[in-house]
LOLUM-210261 format. One record per residue (C-alpha): residue in three letters; x, y, z. Coordinates in pm, whole numbers, plus 50000, padded with zeros to 5 digits. Each point is the difference from the previous one (the first is absolute). Layout:
N
ALAXYZ ...
END
This chain:
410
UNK095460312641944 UNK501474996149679 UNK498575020649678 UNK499044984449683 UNK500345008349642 UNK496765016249944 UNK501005018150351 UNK503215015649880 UNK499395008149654 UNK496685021550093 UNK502275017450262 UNK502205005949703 UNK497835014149729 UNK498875030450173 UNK503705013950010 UNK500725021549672 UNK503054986549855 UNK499735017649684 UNK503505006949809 UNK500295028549794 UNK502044994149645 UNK500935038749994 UNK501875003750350 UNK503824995449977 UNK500004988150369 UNK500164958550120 UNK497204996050117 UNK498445024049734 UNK497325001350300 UNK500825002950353 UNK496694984550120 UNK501284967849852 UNK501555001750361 UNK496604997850199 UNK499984963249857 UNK503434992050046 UNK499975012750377 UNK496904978150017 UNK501534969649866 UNK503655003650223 UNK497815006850344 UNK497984966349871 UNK503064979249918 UNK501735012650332 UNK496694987750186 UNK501034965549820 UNK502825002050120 UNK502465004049708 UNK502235022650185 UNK501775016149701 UNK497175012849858 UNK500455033349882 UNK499315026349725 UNK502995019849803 UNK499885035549892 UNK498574988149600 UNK497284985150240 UNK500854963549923 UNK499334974750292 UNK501914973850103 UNK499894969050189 UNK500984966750098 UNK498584967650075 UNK502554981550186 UNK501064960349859 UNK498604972950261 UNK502114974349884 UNK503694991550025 UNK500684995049624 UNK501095023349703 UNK496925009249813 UNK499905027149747 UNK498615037350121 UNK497225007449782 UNK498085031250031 UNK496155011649952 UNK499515034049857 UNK496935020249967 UNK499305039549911 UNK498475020950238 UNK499025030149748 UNK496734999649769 UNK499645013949680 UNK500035037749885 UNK497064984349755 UNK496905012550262 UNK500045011550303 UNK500574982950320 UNK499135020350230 UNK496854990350271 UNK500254964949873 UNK496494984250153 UNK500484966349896 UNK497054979350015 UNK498984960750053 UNK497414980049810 UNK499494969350208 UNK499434964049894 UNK500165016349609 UNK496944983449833 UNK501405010049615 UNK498725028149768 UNK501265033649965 UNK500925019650293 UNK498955038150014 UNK502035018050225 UNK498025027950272 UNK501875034849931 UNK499614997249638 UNK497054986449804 UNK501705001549721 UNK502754976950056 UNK499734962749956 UNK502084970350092 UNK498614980449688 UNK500374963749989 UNK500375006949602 UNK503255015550058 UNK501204985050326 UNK499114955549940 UNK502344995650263 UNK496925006850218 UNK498244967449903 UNK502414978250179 UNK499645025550330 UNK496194985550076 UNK499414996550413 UNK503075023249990 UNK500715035350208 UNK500885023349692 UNK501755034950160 UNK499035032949752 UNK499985035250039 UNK496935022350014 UNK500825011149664 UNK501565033050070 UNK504064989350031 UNK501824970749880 UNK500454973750283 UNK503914991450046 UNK499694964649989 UNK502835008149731 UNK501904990450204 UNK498695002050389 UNK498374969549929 UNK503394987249967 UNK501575017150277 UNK497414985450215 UNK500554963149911 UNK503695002350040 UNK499355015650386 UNK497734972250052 UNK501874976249884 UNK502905016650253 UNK497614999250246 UNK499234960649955 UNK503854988449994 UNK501005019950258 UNK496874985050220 UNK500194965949884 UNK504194989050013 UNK499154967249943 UNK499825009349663 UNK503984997249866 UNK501175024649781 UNK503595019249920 UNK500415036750033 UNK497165020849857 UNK500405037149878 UNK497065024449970 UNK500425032249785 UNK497405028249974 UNK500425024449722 UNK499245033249875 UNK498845010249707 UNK499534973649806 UNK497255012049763 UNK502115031249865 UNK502844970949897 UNK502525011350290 UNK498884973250257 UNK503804982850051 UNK501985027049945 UNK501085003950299 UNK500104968950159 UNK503404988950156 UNK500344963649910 UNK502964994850163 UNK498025006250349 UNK496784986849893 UNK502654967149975 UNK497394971449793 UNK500924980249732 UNK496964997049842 UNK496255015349997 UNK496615004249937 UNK497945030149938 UNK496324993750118 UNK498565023549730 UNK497964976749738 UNK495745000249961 UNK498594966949954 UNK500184973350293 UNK502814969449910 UNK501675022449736 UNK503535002950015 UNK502045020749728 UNK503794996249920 UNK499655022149675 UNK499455035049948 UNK499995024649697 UNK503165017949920 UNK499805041450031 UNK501565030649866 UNK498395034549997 UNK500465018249706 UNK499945038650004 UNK499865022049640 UNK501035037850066 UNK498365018449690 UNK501495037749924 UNK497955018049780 UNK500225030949837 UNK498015027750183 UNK498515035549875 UNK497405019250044 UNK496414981449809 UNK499625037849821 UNK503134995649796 UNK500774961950021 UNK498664989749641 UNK502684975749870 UNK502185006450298 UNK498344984850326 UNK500784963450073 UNK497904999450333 UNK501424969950169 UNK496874990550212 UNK498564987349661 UNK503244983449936 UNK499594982250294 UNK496554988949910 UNK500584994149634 UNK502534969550176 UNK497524988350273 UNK497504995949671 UNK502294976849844 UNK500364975050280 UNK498624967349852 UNK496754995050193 UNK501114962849959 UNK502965002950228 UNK498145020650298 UNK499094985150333 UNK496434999849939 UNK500344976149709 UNK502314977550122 UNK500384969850245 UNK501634968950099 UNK503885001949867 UNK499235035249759 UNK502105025150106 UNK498905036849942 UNK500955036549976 UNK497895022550223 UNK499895041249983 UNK500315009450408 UNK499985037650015 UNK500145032049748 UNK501475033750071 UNK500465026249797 UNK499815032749849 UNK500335018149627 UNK504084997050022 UNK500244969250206 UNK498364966550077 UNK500814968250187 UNK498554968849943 UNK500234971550235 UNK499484961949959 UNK500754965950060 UNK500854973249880 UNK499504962550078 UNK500844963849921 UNK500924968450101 UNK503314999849887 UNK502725024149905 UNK499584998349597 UNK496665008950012 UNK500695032750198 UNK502555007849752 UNK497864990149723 UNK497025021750129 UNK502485031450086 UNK501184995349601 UNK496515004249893 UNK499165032050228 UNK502745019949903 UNK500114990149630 UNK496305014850092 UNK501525032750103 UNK502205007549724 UNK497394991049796 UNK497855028050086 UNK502935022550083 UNK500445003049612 UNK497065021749985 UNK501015023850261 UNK504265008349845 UNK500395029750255 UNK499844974650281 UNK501794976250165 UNK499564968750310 UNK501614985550217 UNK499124961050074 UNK501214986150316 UNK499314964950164 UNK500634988850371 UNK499924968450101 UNK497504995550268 UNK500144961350109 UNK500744968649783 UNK498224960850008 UNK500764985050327 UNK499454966249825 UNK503775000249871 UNK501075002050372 UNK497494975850163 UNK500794971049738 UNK503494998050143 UNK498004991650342 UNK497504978349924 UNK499194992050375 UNK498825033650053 UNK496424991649811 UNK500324960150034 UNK499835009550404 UNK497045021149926 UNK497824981349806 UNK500644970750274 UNK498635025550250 UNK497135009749791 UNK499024965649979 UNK500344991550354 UNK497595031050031 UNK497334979249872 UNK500295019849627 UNK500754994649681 UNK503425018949929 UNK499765017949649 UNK503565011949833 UNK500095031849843 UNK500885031049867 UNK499365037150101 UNK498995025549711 UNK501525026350255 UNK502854998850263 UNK500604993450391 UNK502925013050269 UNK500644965049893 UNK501635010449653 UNK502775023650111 UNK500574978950268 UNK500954974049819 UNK502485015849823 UNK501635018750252 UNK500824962750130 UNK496864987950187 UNK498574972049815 UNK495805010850045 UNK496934985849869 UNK496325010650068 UNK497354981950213 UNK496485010449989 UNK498495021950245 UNK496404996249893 UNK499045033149891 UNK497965009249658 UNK499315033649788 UNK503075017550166 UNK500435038449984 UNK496145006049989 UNK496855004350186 UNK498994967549904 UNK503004980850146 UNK499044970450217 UNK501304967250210 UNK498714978550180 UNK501114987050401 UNK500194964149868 UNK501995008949769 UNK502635018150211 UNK499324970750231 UNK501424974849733 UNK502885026149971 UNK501214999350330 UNK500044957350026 UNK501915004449667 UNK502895020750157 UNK499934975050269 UNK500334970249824 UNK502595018849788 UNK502275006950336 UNK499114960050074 UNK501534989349683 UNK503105022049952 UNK501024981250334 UNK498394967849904 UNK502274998649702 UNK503715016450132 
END
């Protein structure tokens, strides 16, 4: 008996994998683990006898080379965590057979709609088997849906060896969605030269381009006093703070922009009369535009800090990942293999760029050349988040026409 996509990834959803972006630990969430015990036990059944999870809860395995010739290790990486956007927890995903089109109203919540309006990827899934929730948590298909093609796709090579391929890593990570997913990863025992998240949406998409991030955090100090006696004394620093957020150009925020726009984004506000924090990001495709849109916010800040000459700020900005573009172009083969494979997947591959970023992105430049394949999934991070089992389907032939034509072509 051998499982299938559809089989695996429905096993996998029900596991709560949420990380949590406040906990200092790696994982920020021990039940991460549940999956990653899952997923060693499953790859041990395969037969990959290294299989095993590390104390950050990373998993780790090996699909042996079944020829005699040098052929590059390349890896395929997916996240085990889900979002801390909406909850996880009692995940009761649900199928919609032979999908006849319209919008899709899911059963624990009336109120929420899988419109074709906002999802048109769901006029090319007609006759298709489209996976939601009930409405009540977010599904995981962000990115279980990729975890489940790449242990199918395992599961096929290791069953079929007439199938000739070079060495092939697998890498599970942690927390992913709170930006720490590769943290921890030991590359020198991982030991691939090259890699693939399996963390995109849309079926034949492949992306070798993602925005550039810092975050951007604005310490305000006010001047407290009691409000009975603070006439032309009190600076309270919480309306500091605001006074700044209300001078972000609406122009350069997420929810006017698209395409190749970068944007700056407010993330979080805490505060009180003598202090505030404000905390943002910042995003582009390239390095100038960061610094360009950085310029702009704190020019903002002293700006407004004029008004208020009893306080002062602090502006700090941390790199959080850069575009992995200026890595892959230096290994072209890396999406030339992959668009090969999504052809010989019966699709047509589509080239891209991510308005976000994968493990793929740090990876990259901490020396593991890494592009992103699609995994199928749409409307991540929400109730409303759906893929289809053709689509994951498609995914796993893709990842084994990929380990086809790293060998074909060594």
């Amino acid at each position: 008996m051998t499982d299938t996509v559809i089989d695996r990834f429905l096993r996998y959803v029900v596991i709560d994998t949420q990380s949590d972006p406040k906990s200092p630990t790696q994982p920020s969430t021990e039940k991460q683990k549940n999956l990653g015990r899952m997923l060693v036990e499953e790859l041990l059944g395969l037969g990959l006898s290294d299989a095993h999870m590390d104390e950050h809860g990373y998993v780790y395995a090996t699909i042996a080379s079944n020829v005699d010739k040098p052929v590059p290790v390349i890896c395929f990486c997916s996240h085990m965590d889900t979002a801390p956007d909406f909850t996880g927890m009692n995940v009761k995903p649900q199928m919609v057979r032979n999908y006849g089109g319209g919008d899709i109203q899911l059963s624990g919540d009336p109120q929420q709609v899988i419109r074709v309006s906002d999802n048109p990827s769901l006029r090319d899934q007609i006759g298709n088997d489209i996976v939601t929730t009930d409405g009540t948590t977010l599904l995981g298909a962000d990115d279980k849906a990729g975890i489940a093609e790449i242990m199918t796709a395992a599961q096929f090579l290791v069953g079929n060896p007439d199938i000739r391929h070079g060495t092939i890593k697998l890498l599970f990570t942690t927390d992913e969605e709170i930006g720490r997913g590769v943290d921890k990863v030991d590359l020198k025992k991982l030991g691939a030269q090259f890699a693939y998240t399996i963390d995109g949406e849309t079926a034949g998409h492949i992306e070798d381009e993602t925005f550039s991030a810092d975050g951007v955090e604005i310490t305000i100090r006010g001047v407290a006093i009691h409000p009975g006696f603070a006439k032309g004394k009190m600076e309270n620093a919480i309306k500091i703070a605001g006074a700044i957020i209300n001078r972000l150009p609406i122009s350069a925020a997420p929810e006017t922009t698209a395409g190749r726009e970068g944007f700056v984004h407010p993330t979080g506000v805490t505060g009180s009369m003598e202090k505030a924090v404000v905390s943002l990001i910042v995003r582009d495709f390239n390095d100038e535009g960061l610094t360009t849109k950085e310029t702009m916010l704190e020019n903002i800040v002293k700006d407004v800090m004029t008004d208020y000459p009893g306080s002062s700020f602090t502006f700090e900005v941390k790199e959080q990942y850069r575009n992995m573009k200026t890595i892959l172009d230096g290994h072209p083969e890396i999406v030339e293999y992959a668009i090969e494979a999504v052809r010989r997947a019966g699709m047509v591959p589509v080239r891209g760029s991510i308005r976000g970023g994968t493990d793929g992105s740090l990876l990259s430049f901490m020396g593991l050349p890494c592009a992103n394949i699609f995994a199928g999934g749409h409307a991540f991070h929400s109730p409303l988040e759906w893929v289809s089992r053709q689509d994951m389907e498609k995914g796993v032939e893709t990842l084994v026409e990929l380990a086809r034509i790293w060998e074909e072509r060594s």
